[in-house]
C-alpha positions in Angstrom: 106.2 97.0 89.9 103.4 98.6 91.5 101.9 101.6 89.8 101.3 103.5 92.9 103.0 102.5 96.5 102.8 104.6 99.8 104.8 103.6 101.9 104.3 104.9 106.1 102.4 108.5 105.2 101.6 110.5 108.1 100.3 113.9 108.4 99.6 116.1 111.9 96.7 118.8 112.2 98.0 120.4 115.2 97.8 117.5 117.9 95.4 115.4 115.5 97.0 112.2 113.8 95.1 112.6 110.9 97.3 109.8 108.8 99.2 107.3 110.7 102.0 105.5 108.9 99.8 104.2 106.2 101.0 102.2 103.3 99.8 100.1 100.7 100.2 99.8 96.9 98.1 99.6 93.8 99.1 97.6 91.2 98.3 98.3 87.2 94.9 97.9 86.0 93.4 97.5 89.6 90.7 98.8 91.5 92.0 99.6 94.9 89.2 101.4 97.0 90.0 103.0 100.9 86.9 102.6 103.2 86.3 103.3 107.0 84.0 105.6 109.1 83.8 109.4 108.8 86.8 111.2 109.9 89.4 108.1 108.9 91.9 110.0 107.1 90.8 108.5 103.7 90.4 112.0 102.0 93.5 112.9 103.7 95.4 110.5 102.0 94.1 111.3 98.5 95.2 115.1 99.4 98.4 113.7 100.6 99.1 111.7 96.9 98.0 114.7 94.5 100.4 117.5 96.8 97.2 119.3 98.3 99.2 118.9 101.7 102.8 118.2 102.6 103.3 115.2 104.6 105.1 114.7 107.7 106.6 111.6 107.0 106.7 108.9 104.2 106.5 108.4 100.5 104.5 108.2 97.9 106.3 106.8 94.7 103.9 106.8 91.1 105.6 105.1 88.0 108.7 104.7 89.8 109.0 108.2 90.5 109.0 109.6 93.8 106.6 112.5 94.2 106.4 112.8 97.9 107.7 116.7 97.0 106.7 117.4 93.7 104.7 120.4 93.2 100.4 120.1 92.8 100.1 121.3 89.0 103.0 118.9 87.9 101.0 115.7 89.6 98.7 115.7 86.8 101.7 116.0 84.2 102.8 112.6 86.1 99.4 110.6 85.0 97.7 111.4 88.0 93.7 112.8 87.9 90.9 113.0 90.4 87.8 114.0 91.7 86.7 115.7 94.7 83.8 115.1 97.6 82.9 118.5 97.0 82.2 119.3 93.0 85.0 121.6 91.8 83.5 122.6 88.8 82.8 126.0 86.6 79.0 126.1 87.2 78.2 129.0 84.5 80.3 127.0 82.3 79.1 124.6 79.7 79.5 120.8 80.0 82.1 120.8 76.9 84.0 123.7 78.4 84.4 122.2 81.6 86.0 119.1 80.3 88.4 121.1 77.9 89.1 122.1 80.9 91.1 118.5 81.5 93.2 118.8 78.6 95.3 121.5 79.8 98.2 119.1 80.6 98.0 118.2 77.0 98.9 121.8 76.0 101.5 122.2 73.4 101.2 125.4 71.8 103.2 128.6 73.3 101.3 131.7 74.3 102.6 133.6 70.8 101.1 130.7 68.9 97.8 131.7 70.4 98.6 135.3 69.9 98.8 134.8 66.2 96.4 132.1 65.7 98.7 129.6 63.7 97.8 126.5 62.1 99.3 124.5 64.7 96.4 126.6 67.5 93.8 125.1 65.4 95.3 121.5 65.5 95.6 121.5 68.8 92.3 122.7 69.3 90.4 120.6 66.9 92.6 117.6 68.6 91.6 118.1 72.3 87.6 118.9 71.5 87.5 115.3 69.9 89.0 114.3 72.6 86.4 115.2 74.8 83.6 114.8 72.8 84.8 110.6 72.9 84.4 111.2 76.9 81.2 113.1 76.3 80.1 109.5 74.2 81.3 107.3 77.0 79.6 109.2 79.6 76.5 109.8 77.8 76.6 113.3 77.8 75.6 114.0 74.9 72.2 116.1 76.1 74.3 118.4 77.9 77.2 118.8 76.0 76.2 122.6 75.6 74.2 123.0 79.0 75.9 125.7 82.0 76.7 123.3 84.6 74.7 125.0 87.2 71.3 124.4 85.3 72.5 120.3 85.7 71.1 118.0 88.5 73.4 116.8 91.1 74.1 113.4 89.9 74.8 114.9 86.1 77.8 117.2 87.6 78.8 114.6 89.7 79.3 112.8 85.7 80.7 115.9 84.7 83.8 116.3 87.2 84.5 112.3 86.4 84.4 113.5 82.1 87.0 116.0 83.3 89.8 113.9 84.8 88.7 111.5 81.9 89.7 114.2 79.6 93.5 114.7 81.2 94.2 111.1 80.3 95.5 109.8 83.1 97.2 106.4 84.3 95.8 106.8 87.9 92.3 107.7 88.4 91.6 108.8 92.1 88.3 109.1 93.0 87.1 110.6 95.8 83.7 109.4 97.3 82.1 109.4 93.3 79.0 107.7 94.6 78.2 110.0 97.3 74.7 111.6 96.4 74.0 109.4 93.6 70.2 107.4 93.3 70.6 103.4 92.9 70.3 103.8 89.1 73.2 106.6 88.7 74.9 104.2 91.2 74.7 101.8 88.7 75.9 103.6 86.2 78.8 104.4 87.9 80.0 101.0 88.1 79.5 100.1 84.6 81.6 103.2 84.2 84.3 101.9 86.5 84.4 98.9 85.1 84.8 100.3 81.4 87.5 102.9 82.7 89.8 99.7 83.6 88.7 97.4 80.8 88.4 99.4 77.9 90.5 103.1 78.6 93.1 100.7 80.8 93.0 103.4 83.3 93.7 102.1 87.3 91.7 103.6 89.8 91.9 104.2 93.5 88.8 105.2 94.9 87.4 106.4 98.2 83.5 105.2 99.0 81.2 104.7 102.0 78.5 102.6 99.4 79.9 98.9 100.0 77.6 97.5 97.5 79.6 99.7 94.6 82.6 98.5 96.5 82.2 95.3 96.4 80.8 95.3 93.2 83.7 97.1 91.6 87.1 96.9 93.9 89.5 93.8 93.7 91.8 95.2 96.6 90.3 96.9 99.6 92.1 99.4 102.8 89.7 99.8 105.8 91.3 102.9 107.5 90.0 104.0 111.3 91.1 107.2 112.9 94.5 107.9 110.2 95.6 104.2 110.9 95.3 101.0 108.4 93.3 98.6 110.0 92.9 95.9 107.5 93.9 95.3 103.9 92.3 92.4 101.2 89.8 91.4 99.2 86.1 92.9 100.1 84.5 89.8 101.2 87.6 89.0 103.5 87.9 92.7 104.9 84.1 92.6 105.9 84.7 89.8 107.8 87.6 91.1 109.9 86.8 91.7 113.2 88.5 94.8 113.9 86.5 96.3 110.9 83.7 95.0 112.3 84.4 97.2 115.5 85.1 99.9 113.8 81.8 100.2 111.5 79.4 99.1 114.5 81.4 99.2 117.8 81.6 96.4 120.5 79.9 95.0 123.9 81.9 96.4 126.9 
């Protein structure tokens, strides 16, 4: 069964078709990546799976649940994390808080718990900063484990925001657009990173990019989307080869 399936989504900005009746599915353990030219609906889509928007039409069923409906905050509840294009971070915040930050679905104790400071508070707490001081180890964050996020270079909070769906645990890892702004080496990084993520966390990860070498360096399943429609669906090598993708990306001879 597939861990993720959408099945004809479709969403309307006024008399825009932003998505089109798209559907695919992502099975457990892969990487599944959505590529096409700037305004495709990919980002759209992602809003459309973790509730930011309601859709028009379709589903979009996660672990055999159906959560076309189900309200934003419970998405992550469901095993569902993500990123965003534009960092959504704390920036006078410290790395470590930040990525505590992810653990809030993991909450246990009740607000008179807190209020009292039992025993149990400080399990809890003890339990969900080693938890993110492992992600601050994977990501090699150790340097800035204490540093406001504001003070950080780009490509350090762009490591940041990944640490902090890390942190929430998910089964599904959607990233949006994680290489955008990143030099060839943090680029690099990142797919080491991806790689790790499915191999050694055994998260599965659907991912949004424009940088095809990552893609094809990273993704076993690939969705070439082009103006809210799917245009082609299959392996990177095969989709790159497809001549309406081709069109798509560079345009044709009248």
């Amino acid at each position: 069964m597939s861990l993720l399936a959408v099945e004809n989504l479709a969403i309307r900005f006024g008399g825009v078709r932003a998505v089109d009746g798209v559907s695919f599915a992502v099975e457990p353990g892969q990487v599944y990546t959505i590529i096409g030219p700037n305004g495709a609906g990919k980002t759209t889509v992602f809003n459309l799976i973790s509730r930011l928007f309601d859709s028009d039409n379709g589903t979009v069923t996660f672990d055999g649940r159906d959560i076309t409906r189900e309200r934003p905050h419970r998405i992550v509840r469901h095993g569902i994390a993500r990123t965003f294009q534009n960092l959504e971070l704390f920036d006078h915040a410290t790395v470590l808080q930040n990525l505590l930050l992810g653990r809030h679905r993991h909450r246990t104790v009740k607000l008179l718990d807190e209020i009292l400071f039992l025993p149990r508070v400080t399990r809890s707490e003890v339990a969900h900063r080693e938890k993110a001081e492992e992600v601050i180890e994977f990501l090699e964050l150790e340097a800035h484990r204490d540093s406001p996020v504001a003070s950080l270079p780009y490509g350090v909070r762009k490591v940041v925001e990944l640490g902090r769906a890390l942190c929430a645990e998910p089964k599904l890892l959607l990233l949006d657009e994680p290489a955008s702004g990143l030099n060839p080496e943090e680029t690099e990084n990142l797919a080491f990173w991806i790689d790790d993520m499915r191999s050694d966390l055994g998260l599965t990860i659907l991912m949004v990019e424009h940088d095809l070498t990552l893609v094809n360096e990273v993704s076993e399943q690939v969705l070439v989307m082009n103006q809210g429609q799917a245009l082609a669906e299959g392996s990177p090598a095969e989709v790159q080869k497809d001549p309406a993708v081709i069109a798509a990306y560079l345009g044709t001879d009248e």
